[in-house]
C-alpha positions in Angstrom: -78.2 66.2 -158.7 -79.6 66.5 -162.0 -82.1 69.9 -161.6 -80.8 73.2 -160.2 -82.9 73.0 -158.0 -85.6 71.4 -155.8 -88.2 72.8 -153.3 -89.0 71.0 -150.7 -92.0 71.4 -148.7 -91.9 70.5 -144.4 -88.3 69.1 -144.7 -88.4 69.8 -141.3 -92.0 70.3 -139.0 -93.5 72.9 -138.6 -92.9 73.3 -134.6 -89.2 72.4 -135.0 -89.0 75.8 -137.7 -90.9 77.5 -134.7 -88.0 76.4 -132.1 -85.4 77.5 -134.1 -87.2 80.5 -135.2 -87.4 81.5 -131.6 -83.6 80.6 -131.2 -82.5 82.8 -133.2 -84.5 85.9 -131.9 -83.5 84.8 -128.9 -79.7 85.4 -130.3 -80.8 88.8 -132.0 -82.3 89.8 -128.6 -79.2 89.2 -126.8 -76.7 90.3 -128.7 -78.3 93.9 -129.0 -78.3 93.9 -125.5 -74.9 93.3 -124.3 -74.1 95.8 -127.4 -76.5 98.4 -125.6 -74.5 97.9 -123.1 -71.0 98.7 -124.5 -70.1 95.0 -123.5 -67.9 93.5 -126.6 -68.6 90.2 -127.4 -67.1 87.5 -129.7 -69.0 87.4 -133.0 -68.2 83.5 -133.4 -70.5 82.7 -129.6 -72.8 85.6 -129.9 -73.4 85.9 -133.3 -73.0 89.1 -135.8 -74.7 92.4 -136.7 -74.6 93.2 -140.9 -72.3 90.6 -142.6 -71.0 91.8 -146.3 -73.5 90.0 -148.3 -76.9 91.4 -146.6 -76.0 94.4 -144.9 -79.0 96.1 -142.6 -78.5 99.5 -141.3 -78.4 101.3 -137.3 -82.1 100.8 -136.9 -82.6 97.5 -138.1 -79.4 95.7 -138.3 -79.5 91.9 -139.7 -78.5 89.1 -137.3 -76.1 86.1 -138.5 -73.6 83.6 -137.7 -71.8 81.1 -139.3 -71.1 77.5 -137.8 -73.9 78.0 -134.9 -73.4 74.3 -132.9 -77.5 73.2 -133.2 -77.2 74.7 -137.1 -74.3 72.6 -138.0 -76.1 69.6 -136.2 -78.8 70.2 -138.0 -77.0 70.3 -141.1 -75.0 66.8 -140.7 -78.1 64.8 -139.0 -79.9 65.7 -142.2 -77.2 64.7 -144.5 -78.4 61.5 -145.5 -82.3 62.7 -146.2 -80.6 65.2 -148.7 -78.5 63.0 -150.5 -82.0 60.8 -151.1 -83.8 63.8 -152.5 -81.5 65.1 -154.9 -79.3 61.5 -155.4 -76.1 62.6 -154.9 -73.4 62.0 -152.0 -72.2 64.7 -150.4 -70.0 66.0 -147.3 -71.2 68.7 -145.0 -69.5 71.5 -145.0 -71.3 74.5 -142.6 -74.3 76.4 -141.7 -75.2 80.1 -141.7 -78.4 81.9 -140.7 -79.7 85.7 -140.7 -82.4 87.5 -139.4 -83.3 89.7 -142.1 -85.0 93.0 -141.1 -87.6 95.7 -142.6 -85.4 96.9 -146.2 -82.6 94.6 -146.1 -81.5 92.4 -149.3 -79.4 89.2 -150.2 -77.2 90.8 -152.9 -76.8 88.9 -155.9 -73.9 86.3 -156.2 -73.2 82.7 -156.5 -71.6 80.7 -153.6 -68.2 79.8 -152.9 -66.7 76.1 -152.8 -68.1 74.7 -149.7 -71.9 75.7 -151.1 -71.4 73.5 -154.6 -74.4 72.4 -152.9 -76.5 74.4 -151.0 -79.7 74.8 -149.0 -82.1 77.6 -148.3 -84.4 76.5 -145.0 -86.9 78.7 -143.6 -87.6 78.9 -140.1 -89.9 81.5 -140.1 -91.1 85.0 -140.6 -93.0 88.1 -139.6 -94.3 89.8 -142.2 -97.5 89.9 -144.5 -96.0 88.1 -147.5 -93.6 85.1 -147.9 -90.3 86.5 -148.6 -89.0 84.6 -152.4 -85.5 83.9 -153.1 -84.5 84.7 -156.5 -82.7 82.2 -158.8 -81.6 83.2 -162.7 -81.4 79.9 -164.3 -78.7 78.5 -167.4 -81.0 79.9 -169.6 -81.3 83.3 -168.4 -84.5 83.3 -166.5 -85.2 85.2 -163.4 -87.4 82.7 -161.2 -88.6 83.3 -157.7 -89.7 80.4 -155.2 -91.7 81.4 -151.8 -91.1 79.4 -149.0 -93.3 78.8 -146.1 -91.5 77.8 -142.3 -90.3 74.4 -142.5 -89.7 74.5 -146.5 -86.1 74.0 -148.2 -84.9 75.1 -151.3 -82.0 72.7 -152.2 -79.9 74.6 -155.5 -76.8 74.4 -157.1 -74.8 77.3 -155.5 -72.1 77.6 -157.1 -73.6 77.4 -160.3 -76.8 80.3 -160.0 -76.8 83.5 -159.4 -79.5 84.1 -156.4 -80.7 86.9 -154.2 -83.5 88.4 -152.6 -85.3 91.9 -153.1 -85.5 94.0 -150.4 -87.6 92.3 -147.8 -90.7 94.4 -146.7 -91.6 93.4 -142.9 -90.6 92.8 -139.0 -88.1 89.7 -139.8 -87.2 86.8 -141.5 -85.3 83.7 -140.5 -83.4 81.7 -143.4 -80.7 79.2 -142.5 -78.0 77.8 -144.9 -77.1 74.2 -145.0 -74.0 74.5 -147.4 -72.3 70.4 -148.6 -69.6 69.7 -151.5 -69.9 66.6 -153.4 -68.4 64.1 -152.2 -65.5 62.8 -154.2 -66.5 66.0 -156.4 -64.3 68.3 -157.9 -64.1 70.6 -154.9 -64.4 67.9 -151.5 -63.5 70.2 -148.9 -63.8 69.2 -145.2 -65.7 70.7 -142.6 -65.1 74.2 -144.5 -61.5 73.9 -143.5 -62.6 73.7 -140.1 -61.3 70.4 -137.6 -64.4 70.2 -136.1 -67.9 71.4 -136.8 -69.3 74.1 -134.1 -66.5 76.2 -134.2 -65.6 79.8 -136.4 -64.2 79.8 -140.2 -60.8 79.4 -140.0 -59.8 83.0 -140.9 -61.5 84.1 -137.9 -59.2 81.4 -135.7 -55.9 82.2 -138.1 -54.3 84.1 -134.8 -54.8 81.3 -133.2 -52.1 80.2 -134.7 -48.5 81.4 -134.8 -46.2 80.3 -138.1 -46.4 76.3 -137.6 -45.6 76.5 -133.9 -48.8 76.8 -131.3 -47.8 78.9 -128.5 -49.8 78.3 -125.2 -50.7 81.5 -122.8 -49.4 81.1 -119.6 -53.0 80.2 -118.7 -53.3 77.3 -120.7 -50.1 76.1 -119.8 -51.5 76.6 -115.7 -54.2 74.2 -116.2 -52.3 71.5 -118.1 -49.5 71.1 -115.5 -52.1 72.1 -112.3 -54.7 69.3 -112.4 -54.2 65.6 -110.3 -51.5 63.2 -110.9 -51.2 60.0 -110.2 -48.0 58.4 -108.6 -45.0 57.8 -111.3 -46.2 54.7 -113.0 -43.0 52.9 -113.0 -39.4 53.2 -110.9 -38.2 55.7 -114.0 -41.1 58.3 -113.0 -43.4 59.8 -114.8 -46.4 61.7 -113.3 -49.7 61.3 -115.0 -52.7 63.4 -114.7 -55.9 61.1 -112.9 -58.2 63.0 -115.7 -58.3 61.6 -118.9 -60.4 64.4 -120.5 -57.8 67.5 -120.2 -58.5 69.0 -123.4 -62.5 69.1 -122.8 -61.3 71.8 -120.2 -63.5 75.1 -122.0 -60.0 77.1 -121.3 -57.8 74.4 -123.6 -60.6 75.0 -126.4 -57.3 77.0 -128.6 -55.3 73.9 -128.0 -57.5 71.2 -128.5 -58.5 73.3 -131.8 -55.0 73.1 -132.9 -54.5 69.3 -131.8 -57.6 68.0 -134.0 -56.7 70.4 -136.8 -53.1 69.1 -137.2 -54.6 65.7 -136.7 -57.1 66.0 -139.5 -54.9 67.4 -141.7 -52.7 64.3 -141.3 -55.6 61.8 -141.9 -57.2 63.6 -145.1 -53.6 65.4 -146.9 -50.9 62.5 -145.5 -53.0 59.3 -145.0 -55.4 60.2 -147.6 -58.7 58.8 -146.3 -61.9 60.2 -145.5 -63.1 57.9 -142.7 -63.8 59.7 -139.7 -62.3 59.8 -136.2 -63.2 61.1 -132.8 -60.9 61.3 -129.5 -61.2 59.3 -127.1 -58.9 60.3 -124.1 -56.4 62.8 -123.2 -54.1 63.3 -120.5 -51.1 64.9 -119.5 -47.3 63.5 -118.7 -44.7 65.1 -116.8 -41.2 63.6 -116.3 -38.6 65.5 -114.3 -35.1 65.8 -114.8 -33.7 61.7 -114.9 -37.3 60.7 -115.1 -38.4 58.8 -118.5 -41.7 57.4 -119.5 -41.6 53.2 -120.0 -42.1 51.7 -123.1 -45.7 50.5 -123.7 -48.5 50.7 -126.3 -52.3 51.9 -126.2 -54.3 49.7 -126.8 -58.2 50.6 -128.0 -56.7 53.1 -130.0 -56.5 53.1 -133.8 -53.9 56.5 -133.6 -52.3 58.2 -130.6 -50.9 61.9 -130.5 -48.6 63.5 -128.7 -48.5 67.4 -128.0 -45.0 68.6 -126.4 -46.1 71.3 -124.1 -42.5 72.0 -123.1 -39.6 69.7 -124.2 -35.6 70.6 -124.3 -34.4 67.2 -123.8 -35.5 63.6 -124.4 -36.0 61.6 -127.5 -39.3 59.6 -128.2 -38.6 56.4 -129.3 -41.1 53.8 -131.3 -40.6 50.2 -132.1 -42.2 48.0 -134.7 -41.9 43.9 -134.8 -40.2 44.4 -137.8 -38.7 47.2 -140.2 -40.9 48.0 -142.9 -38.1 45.8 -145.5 -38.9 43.1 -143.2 -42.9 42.8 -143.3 -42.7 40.9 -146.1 -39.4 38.9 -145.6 -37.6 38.8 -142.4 -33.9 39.3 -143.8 -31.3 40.3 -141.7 -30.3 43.0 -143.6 -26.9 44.7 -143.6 -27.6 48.6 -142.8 -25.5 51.1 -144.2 -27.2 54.1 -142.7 -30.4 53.2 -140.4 -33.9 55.3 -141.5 -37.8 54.5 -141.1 -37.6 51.5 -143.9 -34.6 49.6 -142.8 -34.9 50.1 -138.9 -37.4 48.7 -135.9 -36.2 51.3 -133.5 -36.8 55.2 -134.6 -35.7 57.8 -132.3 -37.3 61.5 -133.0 -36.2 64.3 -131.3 -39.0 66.2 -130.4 -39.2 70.1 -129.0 -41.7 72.7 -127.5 -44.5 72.9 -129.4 -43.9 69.5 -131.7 -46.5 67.3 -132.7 -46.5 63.4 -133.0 -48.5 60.9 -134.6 -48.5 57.4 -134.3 -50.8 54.1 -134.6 -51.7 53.3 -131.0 -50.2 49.6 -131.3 -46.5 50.6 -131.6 -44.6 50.2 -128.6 -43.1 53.7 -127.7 -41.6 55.2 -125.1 -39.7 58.7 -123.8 -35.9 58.7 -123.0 -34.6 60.4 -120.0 -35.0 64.1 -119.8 -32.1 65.8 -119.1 -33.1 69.3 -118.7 -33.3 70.9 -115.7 -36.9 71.4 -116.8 -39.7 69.3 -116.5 -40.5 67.8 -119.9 -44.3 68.1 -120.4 -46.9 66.4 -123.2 -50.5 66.1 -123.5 -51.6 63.1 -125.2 -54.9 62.7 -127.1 -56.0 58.9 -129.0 -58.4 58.4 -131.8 -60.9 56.1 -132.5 -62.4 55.4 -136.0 -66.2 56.2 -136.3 -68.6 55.3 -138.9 -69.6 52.1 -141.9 -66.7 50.5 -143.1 -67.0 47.5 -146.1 -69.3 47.3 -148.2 -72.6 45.0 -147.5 -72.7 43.4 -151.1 -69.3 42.2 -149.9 -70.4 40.3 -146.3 -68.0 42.9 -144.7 -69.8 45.8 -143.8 -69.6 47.0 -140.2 -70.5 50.3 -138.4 -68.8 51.8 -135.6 -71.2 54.3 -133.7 
């Protein structure tokens, strides 16, 4: 991106501004209700009254929420238009909109990491003037753009200082479409976030307890109380008919967790950026004796395994060769076996473990032991997206 900033005029139509517009009223209406009420409601579903950067007052709060589900769509199906206008790659981050009211302001500051670039859209806008957004430029400059509903202001945020004088009318809708560049000196991911749609992560921190996830007795209910199917094999082990478990809205915490570990094993261990969606999840239960074959999944590019209770019972996974062996098949002589010099890997796995794995190697769970049924929930993972490169003859895309 070579200016600091662009406007655009009807990035998006006219009537689609309207829809949203009327979206988020819709949001402001509500959520003044069910506070009218005395009914508390989660701030990351129902949205937010006076955030710390445009605070409104009793009367005339402002309305805002970060990560809204249609905003962050919005945001990524508009990814590629915006990396045409300004000619730069990028990676979405998240979205944020407000509902400015009669006296409220955008205090002055520059944006954090995930807004290295960053978007201004207006939606729309009761009031006699169109409300400008103020930008002081390298030079010093004070500038001020106007925007009409359906206009975008693309900027450097990290780079300018912007804000807004107090606004002087019934409302104003403005969303935020916030992207790093991609490969760039910052290149976060999703805002830290596993998947787009969902809070910032400090508001989902207690969701998390030190690096074990510990289920609510709830959870753990509708894991173990669904279908099973039959033990698929004379060892037993019961597995669950449904093969979407975790789309269950009460396993949102612990699907949350599942991606987010999973995520942070592609990007900070594999070190790729290709993206990945899941495909299936399930749940196994083996009883004391019971043990779960050995077999592989196919269709699957990585498998996961979630131990929802576990106190006995390794898994084990073989490859067709030790990794000293892909290249040359020597019989080696071992003097202490480890992941490089030996086919067959046993883990011992706990409550509360996680467990990658690529989907072709053959695995399977040793005898449990316990007198407790050992429980997982398994999730796969299919690659999404273009892959090669078409001046190469080896481009493909995977939708």
């Amino acid at each position: 991106m070579n200016k600091d900033w662009i406007k655009v005029e009807n990035f998006i139509s006219k009537d689609t501004a309207k829809l949203l517009y009327q979206y988020i009223k819709f949001g402001n209406e509500r959520l003044s209700f069910l506070k009218s009420k005395g009914i508390t409601v989660a701030s990351d579903i129902y949205g937010m009254f006076n955030d710390p950067q445009s605070e409104g007052d009793l009367k005339s709060p402002v309305f805002a929420m970060y990560g809204d589900l249609i905003f962050d769509t919005l945001m990524v199906n508009n990814l590629e238009k915006i990396e045409n206008i300004i000619d730069t790659k990028l990676t979405p981050q998240y979205s944020f909109y407000r509902l400015y009211t009669e006296g409220t302001e955008l205090k002055r500051h520059t944006d954090r990491e995930s807004c290295e670039i960053s978007s201004t859209l207006c939606l729309g806008y009761d009031a006699d003037y169109s409300w400008p957004i103020w930008f002081k430029d390298r030079d010093g400059n004070e500038i001020s753009i106007e925007t009409e509903p359906g206009d975008m202001i693309i900027y450097k945020g990290c780079d300018l200082e912007h804000w807004r004088e107090p606004f002087k009318g019934n409302n104003h809708a403005q969303v935020f479409l916030h992207y790093n560049i991609k490969d760039g000196k910052y290149n976060n991911i999703k805002d830290g976030r596993p998947i787009f749609g969902i809070p910032h992560i400090s508001l989902t921190k207690d969701w998390f307890k030190g690096n074990i996830f510990v289920l609510t007795d709830e959870e753990k209910s509708v894991i173990v109380d669904g279908e099973f199917r039959k033990a698929l094999s004379k060892q037993g082990n019961a597995i669950s008919k449904s093969a979407e478990v975790l789309e269950d809205e009460k396993l949102l915490r612990l699907k949350t967790h599942i991606l987010t570990v999973f995520n942070d094993y592609v990007v900070n261990h594999l070190q790729i950026e290709n993206q990945f969606y899941l495909t299936q999840s399930w749940t196994a239960i083996n009883h004391k004796g019971d043990a779960h074959h050995s077999h592989i999944h196919p269709n699957t590019v990585f498998s996961c395994v979630y131990y929802v209770q576990a106190n006995s019972g390794d898994l084990q996974i073989k490859m067709p060769l030790s990794r000293i062996q892909e290249g040359y098949n020597i019989s080696y002589k071992i003097l202490q076996q480890n992941i490089f010099n030996c086919r067959t890997i046993n883990l011992s796995v706990k409550t509360g473990d996680v467990v990658i794995f690529p989907g072709w190697c053959e695995h399977k769970a040793l005898p449990n032991e316990d007198d407790s049924p050992r429980i997982i929930l398994g999730t796969n993972y299919f690659l999404t997206g273009t892959f090669g490169d078409y001046d190469n003859k080896d481009e493909i895309t995977i939708r």
